[in-house]
N, C-alpha and C positions, 0 to 999 in steps of 0.2 A: 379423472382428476377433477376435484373442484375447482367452483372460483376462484377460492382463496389460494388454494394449491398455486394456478396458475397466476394470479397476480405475482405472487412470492417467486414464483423463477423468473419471470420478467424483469420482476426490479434489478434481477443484479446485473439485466443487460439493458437500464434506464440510465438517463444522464443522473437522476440522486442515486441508482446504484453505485455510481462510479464515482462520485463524489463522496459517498460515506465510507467506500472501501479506501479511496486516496486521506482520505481522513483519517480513517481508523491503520491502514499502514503507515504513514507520517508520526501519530503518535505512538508508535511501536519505535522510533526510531529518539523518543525520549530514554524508554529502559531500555535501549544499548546505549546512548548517550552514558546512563546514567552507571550501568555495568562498563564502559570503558573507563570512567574516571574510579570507580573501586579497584579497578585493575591496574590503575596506574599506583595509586597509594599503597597499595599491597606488591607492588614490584612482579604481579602473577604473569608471568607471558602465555600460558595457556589461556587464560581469562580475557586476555586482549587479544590475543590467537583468535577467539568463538566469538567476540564482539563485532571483531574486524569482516569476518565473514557471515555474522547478525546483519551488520550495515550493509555489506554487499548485498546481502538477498532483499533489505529494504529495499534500498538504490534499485535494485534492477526490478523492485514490484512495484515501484513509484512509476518508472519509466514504461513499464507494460500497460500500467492503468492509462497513464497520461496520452498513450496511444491509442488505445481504445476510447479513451474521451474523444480526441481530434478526427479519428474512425468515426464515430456517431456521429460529429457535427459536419460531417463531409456531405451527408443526407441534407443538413440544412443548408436551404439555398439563402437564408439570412445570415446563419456566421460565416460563410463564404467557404 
């Protein structure tokens, strides 16, 4: 494997791995935002159905990451 190779699988177990993944799923949680308000003006309950469980899978990959964040910093004996 190369350097690069190896740099690139490390980052996504680095504190900016995990910050740009908590990023990048937070704003995933604008287009269901934004597919739940379509779904209301269109009366579709399937479409609020798929949103609703869109946000769930956000929520609960916010909460995975946010744990593996406080995981990493358990290592530092400066965030306590």
């Amino acid at each position: 494997m190369s350097a690069m190779a190896k740099k690139a699988k490390n980052f996504k177990k680095s504190k900016t791995g995990l910050y740009v993944s908590l990023a990048s799923t937070a704003f995933g949680g604008l287009s269901v935002a934004k597919q739940i308000k379509m779904a209301r003006q269109d009366n579709d309950f399937l479409r609020l159905a798929d949103a609703a469980v869109s946000a769930a899978a956000i929520v609960t990959g916010l909460a995975i990451l946010y744990r593996e964040l406080k995981r990493l910093g358990d290592d530092d004996v400066l965030l306590g």
